[in-house]
C-alpha positions as CSV (number, residue, x, y, z in Angstrom):
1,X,-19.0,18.5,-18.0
2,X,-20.5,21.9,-16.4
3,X,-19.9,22.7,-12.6
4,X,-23.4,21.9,-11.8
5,X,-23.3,18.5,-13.7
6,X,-20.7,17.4,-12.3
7,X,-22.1,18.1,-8.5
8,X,-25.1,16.2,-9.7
9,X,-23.1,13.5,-10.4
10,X,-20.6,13.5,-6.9
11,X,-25.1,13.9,-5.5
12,X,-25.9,10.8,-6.9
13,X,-23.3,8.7,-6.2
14,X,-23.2,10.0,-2.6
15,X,-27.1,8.7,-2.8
16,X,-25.8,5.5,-4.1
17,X,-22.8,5.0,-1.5
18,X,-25.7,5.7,1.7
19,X,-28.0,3.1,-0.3
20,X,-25.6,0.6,-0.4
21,X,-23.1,1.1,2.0
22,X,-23.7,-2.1,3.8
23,X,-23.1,-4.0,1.2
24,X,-20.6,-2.1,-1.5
25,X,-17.6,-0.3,-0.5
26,X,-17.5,3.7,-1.8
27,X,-14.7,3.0,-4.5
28,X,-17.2,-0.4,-5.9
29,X,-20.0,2.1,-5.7
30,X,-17.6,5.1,-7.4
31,X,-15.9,2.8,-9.6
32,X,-19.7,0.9,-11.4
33,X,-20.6,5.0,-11.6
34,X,-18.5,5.7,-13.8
35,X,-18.0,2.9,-15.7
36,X,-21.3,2.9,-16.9
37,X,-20.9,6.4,-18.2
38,X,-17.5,5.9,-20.1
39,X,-18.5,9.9,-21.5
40,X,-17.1,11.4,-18.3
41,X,-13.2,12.5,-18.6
42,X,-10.5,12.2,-16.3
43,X,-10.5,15.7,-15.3
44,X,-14.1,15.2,-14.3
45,X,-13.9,12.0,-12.6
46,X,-10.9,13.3,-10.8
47,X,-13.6,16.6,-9.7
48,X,-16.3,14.6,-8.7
49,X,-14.6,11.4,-7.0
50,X,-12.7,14.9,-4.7
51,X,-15.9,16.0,-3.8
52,X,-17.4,12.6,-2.9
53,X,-14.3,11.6,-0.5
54,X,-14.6,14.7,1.4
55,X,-17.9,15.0,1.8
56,X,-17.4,11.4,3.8
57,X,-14.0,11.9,5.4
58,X,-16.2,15.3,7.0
59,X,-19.7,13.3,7.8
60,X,-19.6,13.0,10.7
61,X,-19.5,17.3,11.2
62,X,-21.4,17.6,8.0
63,X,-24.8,15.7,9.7
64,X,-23.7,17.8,12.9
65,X,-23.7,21.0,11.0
66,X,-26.9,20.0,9.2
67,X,-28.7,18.9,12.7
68,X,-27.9,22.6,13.8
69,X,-29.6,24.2,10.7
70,X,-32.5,22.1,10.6
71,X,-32.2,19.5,7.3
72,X,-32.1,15.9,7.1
73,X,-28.8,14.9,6.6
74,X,-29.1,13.2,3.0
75,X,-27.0,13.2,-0.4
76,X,-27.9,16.5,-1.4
77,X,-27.9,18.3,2.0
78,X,-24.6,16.5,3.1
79,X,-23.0,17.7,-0.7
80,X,-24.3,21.5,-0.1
81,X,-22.8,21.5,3.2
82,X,-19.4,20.1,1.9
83,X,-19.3,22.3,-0.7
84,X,-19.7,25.1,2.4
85,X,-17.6,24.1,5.4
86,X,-15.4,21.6,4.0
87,X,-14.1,23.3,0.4
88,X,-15.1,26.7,2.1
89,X,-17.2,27.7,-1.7
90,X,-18.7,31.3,-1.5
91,X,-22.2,30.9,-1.0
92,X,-23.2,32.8,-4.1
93,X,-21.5,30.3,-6.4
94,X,-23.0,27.2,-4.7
95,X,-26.4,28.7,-5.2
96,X,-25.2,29.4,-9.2
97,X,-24.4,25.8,-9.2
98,X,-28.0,25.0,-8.4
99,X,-30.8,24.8,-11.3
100,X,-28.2,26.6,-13.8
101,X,-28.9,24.2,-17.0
102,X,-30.5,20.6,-17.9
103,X,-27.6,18.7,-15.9
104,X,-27.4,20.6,-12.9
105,X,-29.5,20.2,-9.9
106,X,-32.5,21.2,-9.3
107,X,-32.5,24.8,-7.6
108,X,-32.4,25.2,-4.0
109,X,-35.5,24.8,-1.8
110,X,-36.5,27.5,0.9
111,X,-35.2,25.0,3.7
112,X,-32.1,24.9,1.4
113,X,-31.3,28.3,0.8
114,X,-32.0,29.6,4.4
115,X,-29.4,26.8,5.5
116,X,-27.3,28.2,3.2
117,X,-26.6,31.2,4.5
118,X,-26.6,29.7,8.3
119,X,-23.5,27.6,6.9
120,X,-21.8,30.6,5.0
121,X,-18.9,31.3,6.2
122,X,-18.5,28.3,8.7
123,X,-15.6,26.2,9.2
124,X,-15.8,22.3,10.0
125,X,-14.8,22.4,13.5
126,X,-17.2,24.2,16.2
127,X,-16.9,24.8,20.0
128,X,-19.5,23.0,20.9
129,X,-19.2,19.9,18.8
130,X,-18.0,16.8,20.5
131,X,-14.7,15.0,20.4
132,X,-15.7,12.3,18.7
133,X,-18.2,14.3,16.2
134,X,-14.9,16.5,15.3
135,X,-12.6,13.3,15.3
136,X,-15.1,11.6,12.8
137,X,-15.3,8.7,15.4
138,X,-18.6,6.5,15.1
139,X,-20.3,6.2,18.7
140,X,-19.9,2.5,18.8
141,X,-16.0,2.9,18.3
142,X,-14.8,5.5,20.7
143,X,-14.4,3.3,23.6
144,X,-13.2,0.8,22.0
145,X,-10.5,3.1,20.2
146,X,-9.8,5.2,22.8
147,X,-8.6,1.9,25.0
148,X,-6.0,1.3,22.4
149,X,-5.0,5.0,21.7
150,X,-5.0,6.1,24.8
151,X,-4.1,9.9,25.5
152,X,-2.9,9.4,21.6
153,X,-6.5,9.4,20.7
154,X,-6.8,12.5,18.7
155,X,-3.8,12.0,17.0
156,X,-4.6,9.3,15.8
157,X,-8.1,10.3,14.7
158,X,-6.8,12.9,13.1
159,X,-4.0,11.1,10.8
160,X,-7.3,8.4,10.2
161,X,-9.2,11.0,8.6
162,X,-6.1,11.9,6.3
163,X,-6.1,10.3,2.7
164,X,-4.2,7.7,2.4
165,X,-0.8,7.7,0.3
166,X,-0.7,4.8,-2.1
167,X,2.0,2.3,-1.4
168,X,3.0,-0.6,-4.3
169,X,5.4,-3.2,-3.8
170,X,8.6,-4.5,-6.1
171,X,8.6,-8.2,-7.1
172,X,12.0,-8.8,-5.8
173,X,11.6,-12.4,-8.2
174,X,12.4,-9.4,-11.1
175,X,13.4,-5.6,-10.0
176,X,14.9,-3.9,-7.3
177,X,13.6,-1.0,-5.9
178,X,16.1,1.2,-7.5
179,X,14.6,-0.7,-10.9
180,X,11.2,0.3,-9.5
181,X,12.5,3.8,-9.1
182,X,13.5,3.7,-12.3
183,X,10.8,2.5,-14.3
184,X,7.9,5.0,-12.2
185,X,10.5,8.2,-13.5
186,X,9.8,6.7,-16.7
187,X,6.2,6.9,-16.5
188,X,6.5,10.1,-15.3
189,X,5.5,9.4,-11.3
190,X,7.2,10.3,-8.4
191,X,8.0,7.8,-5.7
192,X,10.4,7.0,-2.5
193,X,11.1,4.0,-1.0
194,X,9.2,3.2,1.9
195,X,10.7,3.6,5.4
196,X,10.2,-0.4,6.8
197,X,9.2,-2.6,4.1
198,X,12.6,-3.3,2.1
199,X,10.2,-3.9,-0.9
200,X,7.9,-1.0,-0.6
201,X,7.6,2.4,-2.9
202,X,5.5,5.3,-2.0
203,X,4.3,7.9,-4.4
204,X,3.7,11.5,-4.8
205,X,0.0,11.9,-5.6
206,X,-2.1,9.1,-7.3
207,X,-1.8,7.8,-10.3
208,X,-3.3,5.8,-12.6
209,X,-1.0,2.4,-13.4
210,X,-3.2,-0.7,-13.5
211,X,-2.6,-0.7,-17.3
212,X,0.9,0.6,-17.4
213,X,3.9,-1.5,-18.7
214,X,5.2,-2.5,-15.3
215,X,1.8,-3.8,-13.9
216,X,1.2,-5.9,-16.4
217,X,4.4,-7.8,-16.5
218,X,3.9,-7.9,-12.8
219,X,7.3,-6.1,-11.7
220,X,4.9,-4.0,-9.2
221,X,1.8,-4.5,-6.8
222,X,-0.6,-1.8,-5.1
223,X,-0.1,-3.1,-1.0
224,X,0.6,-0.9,1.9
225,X,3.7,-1.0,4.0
226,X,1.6,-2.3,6.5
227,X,0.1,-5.3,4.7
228,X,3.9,-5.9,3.4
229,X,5.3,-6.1,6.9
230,X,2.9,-8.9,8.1
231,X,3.8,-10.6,5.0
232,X,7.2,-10.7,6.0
233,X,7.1,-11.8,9.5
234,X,6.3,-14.9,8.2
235,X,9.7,-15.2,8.0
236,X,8.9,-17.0,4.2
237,X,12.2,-19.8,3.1
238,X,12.7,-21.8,-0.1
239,X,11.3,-25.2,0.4
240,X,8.8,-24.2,3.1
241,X,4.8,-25.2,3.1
242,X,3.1,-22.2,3.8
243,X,-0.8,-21.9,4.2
244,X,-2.5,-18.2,3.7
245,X,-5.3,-19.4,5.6
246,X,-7.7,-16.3,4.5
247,X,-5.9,-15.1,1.5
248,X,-8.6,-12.8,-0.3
249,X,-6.9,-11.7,-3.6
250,X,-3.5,-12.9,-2.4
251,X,-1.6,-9.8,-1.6
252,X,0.3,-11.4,1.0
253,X,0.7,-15.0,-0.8
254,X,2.7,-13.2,-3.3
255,X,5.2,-11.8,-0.6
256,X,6.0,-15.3,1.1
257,X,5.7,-17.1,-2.4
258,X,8.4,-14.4,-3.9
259,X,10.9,-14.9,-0.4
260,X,10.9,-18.9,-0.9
261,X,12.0,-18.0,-5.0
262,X,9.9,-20.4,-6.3
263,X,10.8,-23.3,-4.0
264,X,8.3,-24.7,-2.0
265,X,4.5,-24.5,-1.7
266,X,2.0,-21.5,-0.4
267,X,-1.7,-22.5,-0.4
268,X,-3.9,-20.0,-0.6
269,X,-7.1,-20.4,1.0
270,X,-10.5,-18.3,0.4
271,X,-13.9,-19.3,0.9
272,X,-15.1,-16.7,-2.0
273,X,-13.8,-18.2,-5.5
274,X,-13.8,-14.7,-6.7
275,X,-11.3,-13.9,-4.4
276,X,-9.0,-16.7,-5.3
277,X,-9.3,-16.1,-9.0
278,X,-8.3,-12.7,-8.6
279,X,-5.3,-14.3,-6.7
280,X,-4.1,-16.7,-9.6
281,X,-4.2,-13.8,-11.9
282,X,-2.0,-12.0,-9.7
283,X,0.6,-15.0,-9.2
284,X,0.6,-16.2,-12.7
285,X,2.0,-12.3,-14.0
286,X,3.9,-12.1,-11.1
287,X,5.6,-14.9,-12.7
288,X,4.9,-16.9,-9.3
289,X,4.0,-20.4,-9.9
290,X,4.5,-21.9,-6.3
291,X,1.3,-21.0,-5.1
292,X,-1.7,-23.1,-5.6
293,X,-5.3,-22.2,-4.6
294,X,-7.6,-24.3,-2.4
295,X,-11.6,-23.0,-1.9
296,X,-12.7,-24.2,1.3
297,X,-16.4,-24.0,2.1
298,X,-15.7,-23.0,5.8
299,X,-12.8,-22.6,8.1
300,X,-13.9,-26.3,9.0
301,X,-13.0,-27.3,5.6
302,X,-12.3,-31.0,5.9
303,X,-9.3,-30.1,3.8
304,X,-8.0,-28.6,7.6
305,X,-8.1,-32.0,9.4
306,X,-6.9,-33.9,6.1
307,X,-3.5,-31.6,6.4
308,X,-3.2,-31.4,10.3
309,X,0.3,-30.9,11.0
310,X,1.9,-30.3,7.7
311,X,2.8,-26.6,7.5
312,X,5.6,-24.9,8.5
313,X,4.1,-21.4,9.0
314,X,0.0,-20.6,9.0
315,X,-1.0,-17.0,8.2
316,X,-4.6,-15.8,9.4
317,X,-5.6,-12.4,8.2
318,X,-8.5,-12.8,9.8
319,X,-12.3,-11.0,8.9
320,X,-12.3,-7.9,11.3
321,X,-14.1,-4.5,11.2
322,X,-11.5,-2.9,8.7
323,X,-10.7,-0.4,11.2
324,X,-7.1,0.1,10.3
325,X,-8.4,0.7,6.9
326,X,-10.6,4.1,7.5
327,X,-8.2,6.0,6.3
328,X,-8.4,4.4,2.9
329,X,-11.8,3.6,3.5
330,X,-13.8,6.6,5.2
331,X,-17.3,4.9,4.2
332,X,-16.6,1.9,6.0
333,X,-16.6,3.3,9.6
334,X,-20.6,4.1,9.1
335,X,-21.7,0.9,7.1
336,X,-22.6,-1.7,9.8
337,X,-24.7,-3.8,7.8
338,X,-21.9,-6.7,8.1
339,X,-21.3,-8.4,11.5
340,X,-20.9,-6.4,14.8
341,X,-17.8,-6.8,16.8
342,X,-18.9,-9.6,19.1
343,X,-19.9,-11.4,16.0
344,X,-16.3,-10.9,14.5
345,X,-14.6,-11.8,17.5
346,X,-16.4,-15.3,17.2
347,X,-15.6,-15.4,13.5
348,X,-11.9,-15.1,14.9
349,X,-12.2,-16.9,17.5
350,X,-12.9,-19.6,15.5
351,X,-10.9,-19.2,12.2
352,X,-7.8,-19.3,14.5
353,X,-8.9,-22.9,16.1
354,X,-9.7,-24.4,13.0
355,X,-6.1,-22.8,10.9
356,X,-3.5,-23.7,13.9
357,X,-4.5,-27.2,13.0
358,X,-2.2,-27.2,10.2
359,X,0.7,-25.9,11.8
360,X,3.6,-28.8,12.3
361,X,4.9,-28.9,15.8
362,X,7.8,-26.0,15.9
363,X,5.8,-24.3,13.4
364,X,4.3,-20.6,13.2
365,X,0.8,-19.2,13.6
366,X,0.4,-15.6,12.6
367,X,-2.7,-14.1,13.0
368,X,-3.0,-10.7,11.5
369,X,-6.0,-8.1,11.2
370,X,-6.3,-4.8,9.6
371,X,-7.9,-3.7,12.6
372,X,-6.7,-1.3,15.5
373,X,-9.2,-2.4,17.9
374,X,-8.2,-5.0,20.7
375,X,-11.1,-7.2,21.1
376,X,-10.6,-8.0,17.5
377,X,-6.8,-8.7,18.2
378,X,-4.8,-9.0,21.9
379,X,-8.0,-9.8,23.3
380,X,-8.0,-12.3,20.7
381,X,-4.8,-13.8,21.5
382,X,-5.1,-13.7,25.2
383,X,-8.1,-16.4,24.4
384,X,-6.8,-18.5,22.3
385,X,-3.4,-19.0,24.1
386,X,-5.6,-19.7,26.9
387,X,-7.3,-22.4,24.7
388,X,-4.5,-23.7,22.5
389,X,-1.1,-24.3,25.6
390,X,0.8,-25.9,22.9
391,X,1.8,-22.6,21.5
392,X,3.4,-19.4,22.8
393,X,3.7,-16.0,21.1
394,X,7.0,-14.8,19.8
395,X,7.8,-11.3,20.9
396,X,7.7,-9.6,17.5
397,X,10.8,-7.5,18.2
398,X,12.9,-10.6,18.1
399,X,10.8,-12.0,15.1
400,X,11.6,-8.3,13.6
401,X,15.2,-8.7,13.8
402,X,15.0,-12.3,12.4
403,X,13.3,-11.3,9.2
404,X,14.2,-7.9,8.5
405,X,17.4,-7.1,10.4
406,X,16.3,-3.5,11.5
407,X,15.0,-1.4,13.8
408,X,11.0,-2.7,15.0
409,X,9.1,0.5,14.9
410,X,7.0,-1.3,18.1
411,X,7.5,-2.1,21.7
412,X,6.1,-5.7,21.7
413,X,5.2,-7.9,22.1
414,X,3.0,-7.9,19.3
415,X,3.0,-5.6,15.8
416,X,0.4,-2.7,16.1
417,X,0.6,-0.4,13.0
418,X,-1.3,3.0,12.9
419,X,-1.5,5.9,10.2
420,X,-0.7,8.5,13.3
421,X,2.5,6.2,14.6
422,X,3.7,4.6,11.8
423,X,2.2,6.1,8.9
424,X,0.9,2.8,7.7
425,X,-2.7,1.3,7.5
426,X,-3.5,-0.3,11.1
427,X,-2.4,-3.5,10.9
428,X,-2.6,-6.2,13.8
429,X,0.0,-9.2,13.9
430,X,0.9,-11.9,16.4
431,X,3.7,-14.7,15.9
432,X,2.9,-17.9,17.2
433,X,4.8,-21.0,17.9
434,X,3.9,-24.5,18.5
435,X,6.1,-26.6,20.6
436,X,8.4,-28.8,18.9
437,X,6.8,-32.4,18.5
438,X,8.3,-33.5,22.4
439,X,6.5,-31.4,23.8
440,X,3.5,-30.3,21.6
441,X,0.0,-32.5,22.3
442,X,-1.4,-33.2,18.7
443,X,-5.0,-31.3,18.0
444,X,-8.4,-33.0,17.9
């Protein structure tokens, strides 16, 4: 592809991603691009997908920049000024890039040009900007973040709006993570173990591996450190019954299924059949054949009451705003087509009251979020302990050292995760217990 074809391509999928960002995540968006146009190489997928990601990881300053010069901030506009402050392109060459040949864009208009050379020569950042415009912080979530952060705030902004490393995860059912070592050297990838997860490997640069060897016979899975540790407070034992109440493509059933080495039972639970099927794929080359899938049509399932009491350890990964995920997922911070946050604290609200039914008295409750906001999670805690006096929280350090036998990287009494602290996703996760069966009131 030419220079200017390829812009025109990152244009129209930036189009596509503002069009549907309420509905379809960037990388769906990216990924159906180019799939339906199998003619554009690596190299060039690799160029355009570079320009796309920056030009949202900078929005925020980009529609500043673009208020200040006088154009609507839209795909094209938002592109040009990327291409500007953000790669810091001379000015001449973006112009060349412009109405060159048949793929290219059309050339600039007057509007264009003249806020082409009001943007030459300008950096992202400005003086008068605003904290939160230069910290790429939506207006609804400052508050909100800045309560949790604290005078970390910008810190932790800033490692958000850092790409995020790609994490994968040994099967310890088959390799080690020496063996993992091993076999990403023989691919020719570069990787270190991660610093908390004992199963976790980090690479140098991304890859492509879906359809290497190793992925296929299911001696490694994409999954944060983050989403790993959660996993693993669980605290997972052959012969267990675990339930992964909201298990999506099972990411975390595989964890606990893998620490009870085949003995025992994890159900995971989804109401989105897609979800689960992606899940069963995932456990049956994983080699993993002690999880079993159950669709449920709400979180009042009757399938919940029918198994009241059975479980020894309930994990809630709970819908939330995905806050934790920015990082990975810089579009998702500006779609708010889904539910607001008083909507999701209801959804959480109530997912929790409906899972802890299962739990058998002495039994655990985890409820995990990959949010870093706390109405989404101690807020949500604080209420349900309020509702539910049959359980207490754990204090994670003492859960940490249980499981894992290290150092916890957190205070307590819950696990908060952050990309500034922890170099993780933001990950939520409370331990609950219920009271053995002396003590504990049975649930309605």
């Amino acid at each position: 592809m030419t220079p200017g074809a390829r812009l025109q391509a990152a244009i129209d999928i930036t189009g596509n991603i503002d069009r549907r960002r309420n509905f379809v995540p960037a990388d769906a968006v990216v990924h159906q691009y180019f799939k339906t146009r199998r003619y554009i190489g690596s190299k060039d997928r690799r160029s355009i997908s570079e320009t796309v990601y920056t030009a949202l990881r900078h929005r925020s300053r980009i529609d500043w920049w673009l208020a200040r010069v006088g154009l609507e901030p839209e795909a094209r506009s938002r592109i040009i000024a990327t291409l500007l402050i953000a790669e810091q392109m001379d000015p001449q060459k973006v112009e060349g890039l412009f109405g060159g040949d048949r793929f290219s864009p059309a050339e600039l208009t007057k509007p264009e040009y003249k806020a082409l050379k009001a943007l030459a020569g300008r950096t992202a950042d400005h003086p008068e900007m605003p904290e939160h415009i230069r910290l790429e912080c939506p207006d609804w979530a400052e508050a909100p973040l800045r309560r949790v952060f604290g005078d970390r705030f910008a810190r932790e902004m800033d490692a958000i709006n850092q790409p995020a490393p790609v994490d994968l995860r040994i099967n310890p059912m088959k390799i080690t993570r020496a063996e993992g070592l091993d076999l990403l050297k023989g691919l020719g990838v570069e990787a270190q173990e991660t610093r908390l997860s004992p199963w976790g490997l980090r690479l140098s640069g991304r890859h492509a591996l879906a359809d290497s060897s190793p992925f296929k016979q299911g001696l490694l899975e994409v999954q944060d450190e983050g989403s790993q540790l959660v996993a693993a407070l669980a605290g997972a034992k052959p012969g267990m019954q675990i339930v992964d109440f909201c298990a999506g493509a099972g990411g975390k059933a595989l964890v606990m299924a893998a620490e009870m080495k085949g003995k025992g039972r994890v159900v995971a639970c989804d109401v989105n059949q897609q979800r689960l099927d992606r899940a069963g794929e995932r456990a049956v080359r994983a080699d993993l054949h002690n999880i079993e899938r159950r669709l449920l049509e709400t979180e009042r399932d009757p399938w919940v009451k029918r198994h009241k009491l059975k479980f020894d350890r309930v994990l809630v990964d709970a819908p939330c705003s995905g806050s934790g995920t920015w990082r990975r997922n810089p579009d998702a911070r500006w779609g708010r087509g889904g539910p607001d946050l008083e909507e999701l604290t209801t959804i959480q609200n109530n997912v929790l009251a409906s899972a802890c039914r299962l739990v058998r008295p002495g039994g655990r409750l985890l409820y995990a979020t990959c949010s870093v906001l706390a109405e989404e999670d101690e807020d949500c805690i604080e209420r349900f302990l309020a509702a539910q006096p049959d359980f207490r929280a754990l204090d994670v350090r003492e859960v940490w050292a249980e499981v894992l036998g290290t150092p916890c990287p957190v205070e307590g009494p819950y696990l908060r995760l952050s990309p500034g602290s922890h170099d993780t996703d933001g990950f939520f996760c409370a331990v609950l217990e219920r009271a053995p069966a002396e003590e504990a009131a049975a649930p309605a």
